[in-house]
C-alpha positions in Angstrom: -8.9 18.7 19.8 -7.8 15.2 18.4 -9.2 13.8 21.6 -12.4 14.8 20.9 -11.9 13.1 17.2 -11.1 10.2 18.4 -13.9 9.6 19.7 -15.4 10.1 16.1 -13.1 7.8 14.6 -13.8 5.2 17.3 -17.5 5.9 17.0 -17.9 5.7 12.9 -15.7 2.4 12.4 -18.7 0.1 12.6 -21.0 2.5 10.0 -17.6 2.5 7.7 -18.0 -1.5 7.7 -21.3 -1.9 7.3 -22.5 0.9 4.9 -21.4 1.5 1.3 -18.9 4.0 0.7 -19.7 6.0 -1.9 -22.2 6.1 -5.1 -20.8 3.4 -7.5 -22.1 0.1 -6.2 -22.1 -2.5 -9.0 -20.3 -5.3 -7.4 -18.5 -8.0 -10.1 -15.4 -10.4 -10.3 -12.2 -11.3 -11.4 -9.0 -13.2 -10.5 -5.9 -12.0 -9.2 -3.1 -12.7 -7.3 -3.3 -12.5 -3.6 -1.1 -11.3 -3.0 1.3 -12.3 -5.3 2.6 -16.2 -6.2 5.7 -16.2 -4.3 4.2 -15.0 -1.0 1.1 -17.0 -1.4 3.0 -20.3 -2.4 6.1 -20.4 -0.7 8.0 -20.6 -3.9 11.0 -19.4 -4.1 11.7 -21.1 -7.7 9.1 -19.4 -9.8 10.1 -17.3 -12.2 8.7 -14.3 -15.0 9.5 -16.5 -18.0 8.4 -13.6 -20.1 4.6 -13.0 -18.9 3.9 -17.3 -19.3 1.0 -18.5 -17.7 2.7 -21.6 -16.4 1.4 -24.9 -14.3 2.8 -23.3 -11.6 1.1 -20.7 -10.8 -2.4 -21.8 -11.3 -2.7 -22.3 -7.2 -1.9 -18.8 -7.1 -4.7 -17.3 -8.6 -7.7 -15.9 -6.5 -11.5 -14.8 -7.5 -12.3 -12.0 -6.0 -15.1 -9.9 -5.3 -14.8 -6.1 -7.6 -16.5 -3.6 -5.7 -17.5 0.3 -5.7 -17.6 -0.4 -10.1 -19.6 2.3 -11.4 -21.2 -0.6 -13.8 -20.3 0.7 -17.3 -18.1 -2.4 -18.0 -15.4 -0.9 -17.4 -12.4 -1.4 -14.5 -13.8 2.0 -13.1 -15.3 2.6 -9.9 -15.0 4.8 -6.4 -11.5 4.3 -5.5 -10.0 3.3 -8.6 -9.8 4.3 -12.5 -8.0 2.4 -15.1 -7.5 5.3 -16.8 -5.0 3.7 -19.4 -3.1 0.5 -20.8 -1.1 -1.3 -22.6 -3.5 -3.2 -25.3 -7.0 -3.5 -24.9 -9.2 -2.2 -21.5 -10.5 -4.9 -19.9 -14.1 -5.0 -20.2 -17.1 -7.1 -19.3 -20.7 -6.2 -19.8 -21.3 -9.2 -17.3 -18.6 -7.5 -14.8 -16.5 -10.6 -14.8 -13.0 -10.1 -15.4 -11.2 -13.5 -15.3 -7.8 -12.9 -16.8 -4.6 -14.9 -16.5 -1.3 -13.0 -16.3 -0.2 -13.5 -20.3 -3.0 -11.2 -20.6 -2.2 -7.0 -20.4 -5.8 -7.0 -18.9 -4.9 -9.4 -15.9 -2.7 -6.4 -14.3 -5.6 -4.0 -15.2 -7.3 -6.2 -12.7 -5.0 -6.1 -10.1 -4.7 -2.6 -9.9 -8.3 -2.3 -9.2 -8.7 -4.5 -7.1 -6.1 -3.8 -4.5 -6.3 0.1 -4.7 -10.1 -0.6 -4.2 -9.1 -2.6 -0.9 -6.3 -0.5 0.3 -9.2 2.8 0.4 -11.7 0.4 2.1 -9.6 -0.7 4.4 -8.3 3.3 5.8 -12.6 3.9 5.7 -12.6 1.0 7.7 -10.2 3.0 10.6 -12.4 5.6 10.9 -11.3 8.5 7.7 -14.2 9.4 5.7 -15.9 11.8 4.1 -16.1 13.8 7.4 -13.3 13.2 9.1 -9.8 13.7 8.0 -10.5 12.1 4.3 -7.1 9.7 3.0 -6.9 9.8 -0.7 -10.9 9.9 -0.9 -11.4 9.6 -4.6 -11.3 7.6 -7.5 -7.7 6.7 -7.8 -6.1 7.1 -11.7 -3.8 4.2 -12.7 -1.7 3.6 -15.5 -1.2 0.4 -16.7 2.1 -1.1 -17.9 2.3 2.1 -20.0 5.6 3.1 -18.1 8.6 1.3 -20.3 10.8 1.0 -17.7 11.4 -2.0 -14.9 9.9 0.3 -12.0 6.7 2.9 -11.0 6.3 5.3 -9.3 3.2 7.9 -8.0 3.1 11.7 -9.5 1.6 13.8 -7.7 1.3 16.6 -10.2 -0.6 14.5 -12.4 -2.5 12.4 -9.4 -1.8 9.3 -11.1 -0.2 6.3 -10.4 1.8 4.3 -13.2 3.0 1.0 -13.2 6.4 -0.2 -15.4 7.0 -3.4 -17.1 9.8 -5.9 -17.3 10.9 -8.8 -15.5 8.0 -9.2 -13.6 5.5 -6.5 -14.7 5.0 -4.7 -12.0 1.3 -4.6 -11.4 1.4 -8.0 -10.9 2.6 -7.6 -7.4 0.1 -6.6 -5.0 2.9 -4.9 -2.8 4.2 -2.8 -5.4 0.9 -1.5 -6.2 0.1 -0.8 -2.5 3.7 1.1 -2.3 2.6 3.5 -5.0 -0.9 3.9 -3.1 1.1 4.9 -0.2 3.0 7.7 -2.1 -0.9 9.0 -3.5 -1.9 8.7 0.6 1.3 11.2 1.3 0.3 13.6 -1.2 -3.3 13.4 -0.4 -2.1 14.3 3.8 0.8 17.1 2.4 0.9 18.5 -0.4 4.6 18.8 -1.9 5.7 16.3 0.6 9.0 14.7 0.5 11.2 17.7 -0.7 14.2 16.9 1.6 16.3 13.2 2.2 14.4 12.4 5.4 11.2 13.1 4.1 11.8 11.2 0.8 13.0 8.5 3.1 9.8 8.2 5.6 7.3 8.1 1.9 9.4 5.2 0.7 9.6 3.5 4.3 6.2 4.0 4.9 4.9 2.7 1.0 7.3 -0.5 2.3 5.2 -0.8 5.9 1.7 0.2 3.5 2.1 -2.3 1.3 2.9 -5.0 3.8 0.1 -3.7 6.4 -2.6 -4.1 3.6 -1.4 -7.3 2.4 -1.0 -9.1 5.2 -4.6 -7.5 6.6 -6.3 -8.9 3.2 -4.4 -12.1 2.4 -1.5 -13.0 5.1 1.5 -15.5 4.0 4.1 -16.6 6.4 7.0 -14.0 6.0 4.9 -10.1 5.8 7.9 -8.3 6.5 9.4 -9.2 2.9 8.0 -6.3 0.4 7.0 -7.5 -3.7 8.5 -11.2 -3.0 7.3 -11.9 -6.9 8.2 -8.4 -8.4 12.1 -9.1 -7.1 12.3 -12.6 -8.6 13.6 -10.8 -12.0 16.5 -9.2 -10.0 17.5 -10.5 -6.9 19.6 -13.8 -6.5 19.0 -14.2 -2.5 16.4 -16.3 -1.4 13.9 -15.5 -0.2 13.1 -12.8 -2.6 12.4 -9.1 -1.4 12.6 -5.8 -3.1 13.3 -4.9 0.5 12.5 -6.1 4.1 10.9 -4.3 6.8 12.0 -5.8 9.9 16.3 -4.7 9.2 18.3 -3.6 11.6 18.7 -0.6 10.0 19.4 2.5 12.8 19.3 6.5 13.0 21.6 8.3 12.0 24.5 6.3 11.1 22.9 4.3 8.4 21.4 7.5 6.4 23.1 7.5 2.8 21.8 9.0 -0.1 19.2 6.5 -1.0 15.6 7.2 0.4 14.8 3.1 -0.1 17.7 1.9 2.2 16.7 4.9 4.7 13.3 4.3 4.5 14.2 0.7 6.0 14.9 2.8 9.2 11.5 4.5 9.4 9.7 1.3 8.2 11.1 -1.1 10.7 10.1 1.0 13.5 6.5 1.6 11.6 6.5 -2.4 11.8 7.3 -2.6 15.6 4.8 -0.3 16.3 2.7 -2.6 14.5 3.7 -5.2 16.7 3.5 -3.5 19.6 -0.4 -2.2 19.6 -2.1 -4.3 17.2 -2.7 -3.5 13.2 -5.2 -1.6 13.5 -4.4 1.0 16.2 -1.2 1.1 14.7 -2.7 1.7 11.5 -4.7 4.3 12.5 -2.5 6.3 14.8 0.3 5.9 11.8 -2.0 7.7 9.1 -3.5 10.3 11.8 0.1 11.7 12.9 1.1 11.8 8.8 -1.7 14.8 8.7 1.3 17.0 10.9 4.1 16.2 9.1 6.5 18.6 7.3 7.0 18.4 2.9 10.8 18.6 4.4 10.3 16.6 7.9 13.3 14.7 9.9 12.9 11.6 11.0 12.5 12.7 15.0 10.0 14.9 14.0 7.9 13.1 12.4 8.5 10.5 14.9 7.6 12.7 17.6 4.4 13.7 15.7 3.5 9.9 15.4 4.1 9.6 19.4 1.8 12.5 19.9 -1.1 11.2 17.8 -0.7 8.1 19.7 -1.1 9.7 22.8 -3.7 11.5 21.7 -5.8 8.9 20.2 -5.0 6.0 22.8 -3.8 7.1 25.8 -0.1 7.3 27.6 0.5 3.5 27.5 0.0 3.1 23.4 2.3 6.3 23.4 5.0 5.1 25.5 4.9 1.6 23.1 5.4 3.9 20.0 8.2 5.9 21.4 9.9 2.9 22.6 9.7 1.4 19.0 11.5 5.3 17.4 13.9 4.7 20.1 15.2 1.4 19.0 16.0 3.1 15.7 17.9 6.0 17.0 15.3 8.2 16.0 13.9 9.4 19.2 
């Protein structure tokens, strides 16, 4: 059966390129951070210094097209609703939204713009609106409104919130993208990630997300570190990552009881894979097999089920590649 959709997702990548989305399709602007000033400058030294809009990190900045708005003014579109915030909404009758990051709208921006990209780019792939649909809606997001230094995705509530301190959080591209990948798990099962493993493939696999997209939109020279500016606040290593996804990590000796340092297993292999058949096909084979996993999956079955939608998709050879990168782990 997934041969034959295959073929669908092989034949509908071109249309999902070349043919709007969806019904909001006021296009506008605004500058961001692409993906976020360490990464993009090589600069290990920069530093929060309380939300200042320093000399620094004027290179950093990036205008960007806004697309999928639904043209009311507001940071609202398709793919992505800024549903609530920390001071005023942005808003622009003009649809021009050039903040700087002392400004609570500047992280409004952000998380528009990248959850906007992060659903084009899985319509790009191939899932649509009639095949196998990925988090196909407008995305709610919740801007700074979270007191604490982290965020996190709730399912319940289908809304994505972003904390503050140190760096705010929405200021990192890759920590936004993380959280998207939570939303993309719960959109694929529901109630997933009710044992360890399972918790410990979302959090690898928001790692490999948010490092995929980024480095598919706006590459820098080291991908596999995740939220390179969100970590300057906490980390004294150089260079700066909330985590990396190339560790050497392996299955099952290096299980604990924290689903981030598990999830380094599942997100190195997700990143040799990667390496292994291209972004894309990796890509697409990655989010296909997620469809058939468990809310409580193991690692080697959900491995297995990523081999099998490999095969399915590509052919024994692409298959074989995958397995080969679950083995290195210890998983398969």
């Amino acid at each position: 059966m997934r041969r034959l959709i295959a073929g669908i997702v092989v034949s509908i990548i071109g249309l999902a390129l070349l043919a709007p989305a969806a019904g909001a399709t006021a296009t506008g602007s605004g500058r961001v951070f692409f993906p976020n000033p360490v990464a993009s400058l090589q600069r290990q030294d920069l530093t929060d210094r309380k939300d200042a809009d320093y000399a620094d990190l004027q290179a950093a900045y990036r205008i960007v097209a806004l697309t999928n708005l639904d043209g009311s003014g507001y940071l609202r579109g398709d793919w992505a609703n800024v549903r609530s915030e920390t001071g005023k909404p942005a808003f622009s009758s003009s649809l021009t939204f050039n903040y700087n990051r002392s400004e609570d709208q500047f992280e409004q921006v952000m998380g528009y713009y990248w959850v906007t990209e992060a659903q084009k780019y899985i319509q790009s792939l191939g899932f649509g609106s009639t095949y196998r649909p990925v988090n196909r809606e407008s995305q709610d997001l919740r801007i700074n409104q979270w007191g604490a230094d982290n965020s996190y995705s709730w399912d319940k509530h289908d809304v994505l919130r972003f904390g503050k301190g140190g760096v705010d959080d929405a200021e990192d591209a890759e920590v936004i993208l993380h959280e998207y990948g939570h939303a993309i798990h719960d959109s694929q099962v529901t109630s997933f990630g009710t044992s360890l493993e399972a918790g410990s493939i979302g959090e690898g696999f928001g790692d490999y997300w948010a490092v995929t997209v980024s480095n598919t939109v706006a590459p820098t020279p080291d991908p596999a570190c995740v939220a390179d500016w969100d970590a300057v606040s906490y980390t004294s290593t150089v260079p700066h990552c909330l985590r990396r996804i190339d560790s050497n990590r392996h299955y099952p000796e290096d299980l604990t009881s924290s689903v981030h340092r598990n999830g380094m297993i599942w997100s190195r292999a997700l990143w040799d894979i990667r390496n292994n058949v291209g972004a894309r096909r990796a890509d697409t084979l990655i989010l296909e097999a997620q469809f058939d996993f468990a809310p409580d999956t193991t690692m080697p079955a959900a491995a297995q089920a990523t081999v099998d939608a490999a095969r399915d998709l590509y052919g024994a050879t692409v298959a074989a590649q995958v397995r080969s990168a679950f083995q290195a782990r210890g998983i398969l």
